[in-house]
N, C-alpha and C positions, 0 to 999 in steps of 0.2 A: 504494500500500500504506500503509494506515494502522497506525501501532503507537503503543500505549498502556497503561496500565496504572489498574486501579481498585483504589483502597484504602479504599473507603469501608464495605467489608463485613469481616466475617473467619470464613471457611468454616468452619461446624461450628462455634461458640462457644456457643449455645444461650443469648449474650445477651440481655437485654429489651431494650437500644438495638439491637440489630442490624436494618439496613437488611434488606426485605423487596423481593422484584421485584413483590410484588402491591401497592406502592406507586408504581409507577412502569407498573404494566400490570395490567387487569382481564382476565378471560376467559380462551381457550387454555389452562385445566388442566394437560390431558394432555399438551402442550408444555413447559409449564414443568415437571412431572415428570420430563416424558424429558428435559431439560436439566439437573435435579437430577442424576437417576441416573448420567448422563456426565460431569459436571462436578467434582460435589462427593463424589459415593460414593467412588471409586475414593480421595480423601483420609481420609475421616473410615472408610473399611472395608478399608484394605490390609492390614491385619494379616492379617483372615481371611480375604482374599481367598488372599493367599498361606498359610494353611494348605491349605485347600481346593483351590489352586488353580486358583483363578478367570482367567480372563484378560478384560480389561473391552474392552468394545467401543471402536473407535477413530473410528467417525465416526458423525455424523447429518443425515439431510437433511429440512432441512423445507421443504413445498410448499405451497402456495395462491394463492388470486386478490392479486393487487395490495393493498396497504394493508390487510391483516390484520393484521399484527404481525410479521411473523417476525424484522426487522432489530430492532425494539426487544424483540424477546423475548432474543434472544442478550444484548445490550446488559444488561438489566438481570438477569439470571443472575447476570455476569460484574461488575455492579457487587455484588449480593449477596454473594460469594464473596471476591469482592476478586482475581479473576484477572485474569491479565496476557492481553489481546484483541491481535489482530492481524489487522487487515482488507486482505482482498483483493479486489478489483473490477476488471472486466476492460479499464476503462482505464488502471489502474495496470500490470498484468501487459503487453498487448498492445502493441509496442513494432516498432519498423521493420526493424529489421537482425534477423538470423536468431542464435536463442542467449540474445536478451536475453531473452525472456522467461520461458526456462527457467533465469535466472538471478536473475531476480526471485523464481519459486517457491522456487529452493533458499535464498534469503539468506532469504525468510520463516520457513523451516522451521528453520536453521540459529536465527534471533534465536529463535524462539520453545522451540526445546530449550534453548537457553542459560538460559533463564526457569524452565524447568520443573527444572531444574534445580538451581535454590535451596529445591524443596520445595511450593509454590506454583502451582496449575492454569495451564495458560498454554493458551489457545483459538486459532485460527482459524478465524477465519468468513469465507468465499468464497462473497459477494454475486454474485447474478446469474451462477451456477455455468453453467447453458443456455447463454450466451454465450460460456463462458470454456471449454468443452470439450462443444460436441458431438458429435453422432454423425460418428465418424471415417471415413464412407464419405461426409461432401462434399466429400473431395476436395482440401480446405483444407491445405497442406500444413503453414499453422504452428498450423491446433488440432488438428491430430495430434499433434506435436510436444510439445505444450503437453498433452493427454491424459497421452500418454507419459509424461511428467516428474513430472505431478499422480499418476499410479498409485505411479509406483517409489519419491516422497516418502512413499504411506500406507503401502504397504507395508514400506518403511525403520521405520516408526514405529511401535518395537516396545516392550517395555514393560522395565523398565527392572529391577531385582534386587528392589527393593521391591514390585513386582506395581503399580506406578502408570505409569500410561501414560504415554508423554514427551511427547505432544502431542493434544492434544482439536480433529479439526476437524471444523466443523459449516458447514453449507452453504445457502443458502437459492436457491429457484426459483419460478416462477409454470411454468414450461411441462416439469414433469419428465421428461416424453415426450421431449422435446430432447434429455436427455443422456444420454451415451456409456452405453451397458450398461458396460461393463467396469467401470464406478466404481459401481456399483450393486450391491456383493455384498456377500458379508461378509468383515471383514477388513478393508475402505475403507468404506464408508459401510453399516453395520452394519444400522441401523434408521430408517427414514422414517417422519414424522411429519407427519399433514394439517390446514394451521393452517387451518381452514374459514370462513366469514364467522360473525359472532357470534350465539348465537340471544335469543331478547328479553330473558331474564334477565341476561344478555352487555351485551349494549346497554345496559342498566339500568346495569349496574356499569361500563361505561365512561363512560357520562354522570355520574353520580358522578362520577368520578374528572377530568372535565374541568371539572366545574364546582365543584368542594370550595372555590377560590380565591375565589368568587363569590358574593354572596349573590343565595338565591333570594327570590323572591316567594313568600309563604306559600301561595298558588292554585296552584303550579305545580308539576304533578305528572309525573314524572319515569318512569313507569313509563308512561302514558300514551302520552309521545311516544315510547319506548323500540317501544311495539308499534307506533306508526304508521312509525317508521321501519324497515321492512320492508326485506332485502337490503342494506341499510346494515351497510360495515364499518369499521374503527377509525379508519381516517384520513377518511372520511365522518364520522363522528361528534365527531372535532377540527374536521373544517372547520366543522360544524354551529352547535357550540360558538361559536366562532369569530365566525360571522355573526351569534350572536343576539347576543354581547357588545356588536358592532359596533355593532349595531340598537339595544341599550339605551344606548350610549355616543353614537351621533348624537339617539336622544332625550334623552340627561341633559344635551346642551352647554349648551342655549340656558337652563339652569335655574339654580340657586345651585351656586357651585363648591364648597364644601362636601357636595352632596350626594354620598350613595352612590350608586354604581353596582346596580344592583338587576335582575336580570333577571326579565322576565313571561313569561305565555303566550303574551303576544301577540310577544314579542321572538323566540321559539321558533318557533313558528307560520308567522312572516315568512321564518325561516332554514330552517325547512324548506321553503317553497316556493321557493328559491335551489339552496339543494345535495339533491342525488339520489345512487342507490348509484354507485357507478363502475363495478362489474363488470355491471351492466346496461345502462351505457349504451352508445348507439347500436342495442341491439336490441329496447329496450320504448319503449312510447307515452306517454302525460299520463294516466292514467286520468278515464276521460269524465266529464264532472260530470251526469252522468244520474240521478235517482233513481225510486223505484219510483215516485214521486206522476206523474213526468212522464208515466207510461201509466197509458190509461186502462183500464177492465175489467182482464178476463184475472187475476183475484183467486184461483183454484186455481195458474194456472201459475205468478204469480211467489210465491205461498205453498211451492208447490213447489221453483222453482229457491232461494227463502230456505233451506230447508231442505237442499236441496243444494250449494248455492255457499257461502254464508256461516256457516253453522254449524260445516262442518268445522273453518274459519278461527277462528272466533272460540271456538267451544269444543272446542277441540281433545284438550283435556284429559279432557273430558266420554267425549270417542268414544271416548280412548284406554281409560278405568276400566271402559266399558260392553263396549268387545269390539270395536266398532262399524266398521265397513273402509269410510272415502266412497267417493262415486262417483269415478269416474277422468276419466270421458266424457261429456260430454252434450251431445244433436246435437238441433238447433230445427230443424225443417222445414217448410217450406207456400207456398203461392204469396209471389209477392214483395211488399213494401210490408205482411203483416203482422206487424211490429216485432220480427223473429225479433233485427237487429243491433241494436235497442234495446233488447232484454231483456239481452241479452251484456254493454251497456254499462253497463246500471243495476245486473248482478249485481256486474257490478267495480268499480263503485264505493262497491256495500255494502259489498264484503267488506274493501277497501281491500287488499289484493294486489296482488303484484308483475305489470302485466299486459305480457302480449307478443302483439303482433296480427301475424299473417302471413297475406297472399296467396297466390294462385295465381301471378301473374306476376314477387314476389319470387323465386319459389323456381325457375322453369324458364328457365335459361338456357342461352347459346349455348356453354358451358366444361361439360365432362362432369364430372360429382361438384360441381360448387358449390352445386347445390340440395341437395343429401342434408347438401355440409358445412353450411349455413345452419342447415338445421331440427337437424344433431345441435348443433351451437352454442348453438344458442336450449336445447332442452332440457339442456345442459349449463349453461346462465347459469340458467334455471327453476330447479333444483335446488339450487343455492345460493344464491339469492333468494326458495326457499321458504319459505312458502306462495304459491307462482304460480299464474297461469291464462294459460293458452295460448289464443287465440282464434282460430281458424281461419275466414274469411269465403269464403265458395263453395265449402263441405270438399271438393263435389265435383269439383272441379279438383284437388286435392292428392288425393285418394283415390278416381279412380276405378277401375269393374271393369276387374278384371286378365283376360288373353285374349280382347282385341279382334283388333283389328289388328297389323300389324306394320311399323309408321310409326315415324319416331325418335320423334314428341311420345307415344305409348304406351309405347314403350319408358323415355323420362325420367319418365313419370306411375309405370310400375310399379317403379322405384329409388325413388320418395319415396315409395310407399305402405310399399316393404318396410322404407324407414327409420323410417317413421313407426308400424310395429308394432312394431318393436322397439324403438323409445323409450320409448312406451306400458308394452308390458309384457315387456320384453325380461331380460337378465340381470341390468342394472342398473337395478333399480326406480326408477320414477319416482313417488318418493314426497313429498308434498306440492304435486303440480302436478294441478291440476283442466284437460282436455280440453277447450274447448267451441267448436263446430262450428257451423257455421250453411250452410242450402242451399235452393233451392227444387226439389231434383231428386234426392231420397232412394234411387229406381231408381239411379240411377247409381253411388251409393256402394259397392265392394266390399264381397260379405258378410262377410269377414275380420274388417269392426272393429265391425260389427253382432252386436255379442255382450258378453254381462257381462263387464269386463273391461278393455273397451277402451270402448266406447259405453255405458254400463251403464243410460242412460236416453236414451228417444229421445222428444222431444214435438212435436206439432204443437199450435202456439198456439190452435186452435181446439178442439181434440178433451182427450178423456181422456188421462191421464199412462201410458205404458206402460212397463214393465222389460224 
């Protein structure tokens, strides 16, 4: 358990020297909002809260992939405000002997009322909450236990005669699904809030902000790489930072030590081929270094696939003013050997998108449910990586007709086709991930995803373009 105090702010003074957290963090908005609203409202508006009475929410959980922010979002709130922080993390709490741990929560709570009590916001923030209290049917006897403790603490945490609440706790997670319903309502963690990976204007503003220290090179343009760093999120973009520094500071040694440190495009460039996004990795590829010159003819199809793959991508903005809905799907078909995987390849590497290539033989295994988890995985990593392309090689093994046989390998084909409609075009849109399929056995594909929709363009490299 961490306990600290920040003074470097002072909540509601509407000083020009007053410390901002969008100096210490770009992006996340609506995070740092709903961290306003909890933090500092309940100080600078008790008066009417309590005419009205108001009763202000007592917690917040925010969730996202790995190294978005949400530790340094807390963090720099709480230096804005100048509250008094107290961190909890489940190796401080989780302790051997039966008790201790539910004594660590209450001395937490206990120091941080004592705090809030001189006037003054006092937070809790309980890192890696999933860990620290899941769901109480595994059985686990001491994160029950620890559950338990963690409830009767928010609900103790009531608000105080002045209509300010005794204790602000905020919680952060990567797997919210993990934890315990019971803490998930209102009353204990009020409102959730999804710190998502950043989108390019994001990136933009965090690259700024890592490089302010640094002088740039007059050539280097920062919005640039912002867009080619595609699925990259905050701490991918310090490490980024980071390696080009490196890169400029192993080229300035051997020169005049007087000189400045100067970062180029080319320092950039280097550090990007180093660091990748982290929440994709292990489930996306190098994207091919393919280009349209490397094939030859076929000057309608890949005119076509330009217009379908790459545009969306690159003007997105355009589609979005026109009205314009991309394609979702697009299946190459024809005998084998004509460049059906090399169009796939060269599209992705126009587009420069997040690419994820999947088999037949990754996905059907000998564990029931591990192909269906794969491919929902992949299109849950696509989604927040978007703009993605899925690339599906022999589609007809993943999707073929449904009511054949009745053999386990049809049965496991017809769980990934069902899964693979419903990613497609299920509840949860699958927006910004382009479909693209490749087969020499078109018959065999279920009519299911031969359809606008799902497939929305189907071409054989030799023939006319069809819808």
């Amino acid at each position: 358990m961490d306990d600290q105090s920040s003074r470097s702010g002072n909540c509601g003074n509407g000083g020009e020297n007053q410390w901002r957290a969008e100096e210490a963090i770009a992006g996340n908005s609506e995070a740092l909002k709903a961290l306003r609203e909890l933090i500092i409202f309940p100080l600078l508006f008790s008066q009417e809260a309590k005419k009205i009475g108001l009763r202000w929410p007592r917690g917040l959980l925010l969730y996202g992939p790995p190294g978005t922010g949400k530790t340094s979002l807390v963090r720099a709130i709480v230096q804005e405000c100048g509250a008094h922080l107290t961190t909890i993390s489940p190796h401080s709490v989780h302790k051997a002997h039966a008790g201790e741990s539910e004594k660590v929560l209450r001395e937490a709570f206990s120091k941080a009322s004592s705090h809030a009590m001189s006037g003054k916001p006092s937070v809790i923030f309980i890192d890696e909450i999933d860990a620290l209290c899941p769901h109480r049917d595994s059985r686990r006897e001491q994160n029950v236990r620890i559950t338990t403790q963690l409830s009767i603490l928010m609900d103790s945490n009531k608000q105080s005669a002045s209509g300010k609440p005794q204790v602000v706790v905020v919680a952060s997670t990567n797997r919210v699904d993990a934890i315990d319903p019971a803490l998930r309502r209102s009353g204990r963690f009020d409102a959730e809030i999804e710190v998502t990976a950043p989108t390019e204007d994001e990136r933009y503003q965090i690259l700024r902000l890592y490089t302010r220290k640094v002088q740039l090179d007059p050539e280097v343009d920062l919005r640039a790489i912002a867009a080619s760093c595609n699925g990259f999120v905050g701490a991918d973009l310090e490490a980024l930072c980071r390696e080009a520094a490196m890169a400029a500071l192993q080229r300035c040694s051997g020169t005049n030590e007087n000189a400045i440190l100067c970062l180029t495009t080319e320092d950039l460039k280097h550090a990007r081929s180093i660091v990748g996004p982290s929440m994709t990795r292990g489930v996306t590829v190098e994207i091919p270094n393919v280009t349209w010159d490397d094939i030859g003819g076929l000057k309608q199809l890949k005119k076509k696939l330009q217009q379908s793959v790459e545009w969306p991508i690159k003007h997105a903005a355009s589609f979005s003013k026109l009205g314009i809905s991309p394609a979702r799907g697009i299946l190459l078909y024809g005998p084998p050997g004509c460049s059906k995987t090399t169009l796939a390849k060269a599209a992705a590497n126009a587009a420069q998108a997040s690419f994820f290539s999947l088999s037949g033989a990754e996905m059907y295994s000998m564990y029931v449910g591990e192909g269906e988890a794969l491919l929902r995985n992949t299109f849950r990593r696509a989604r927040l990586a978007a703009p993605s392309i899925i690339f599906f090689d022999e589609a007809d093994v993943v999707a073929a007709k449904r009511g054949g046989s009745s053999s386990g390998n049809t049965t496991v084909g017809e769980r990934l086709l069902s899964t693979l409609l419903t990613e497609m075009d299920g509840l949860e849109e699958a927006k910004g991930i382009l479909v693209l399929a490749a087969t020499n056995r078109p018959h065999a594909i279920d009519a299911a995803l031969m359809r606008p929709g799902r497939f929305d363009l189907v071409r054989h490299p030799f023939s006319h373009f069809m819808c």
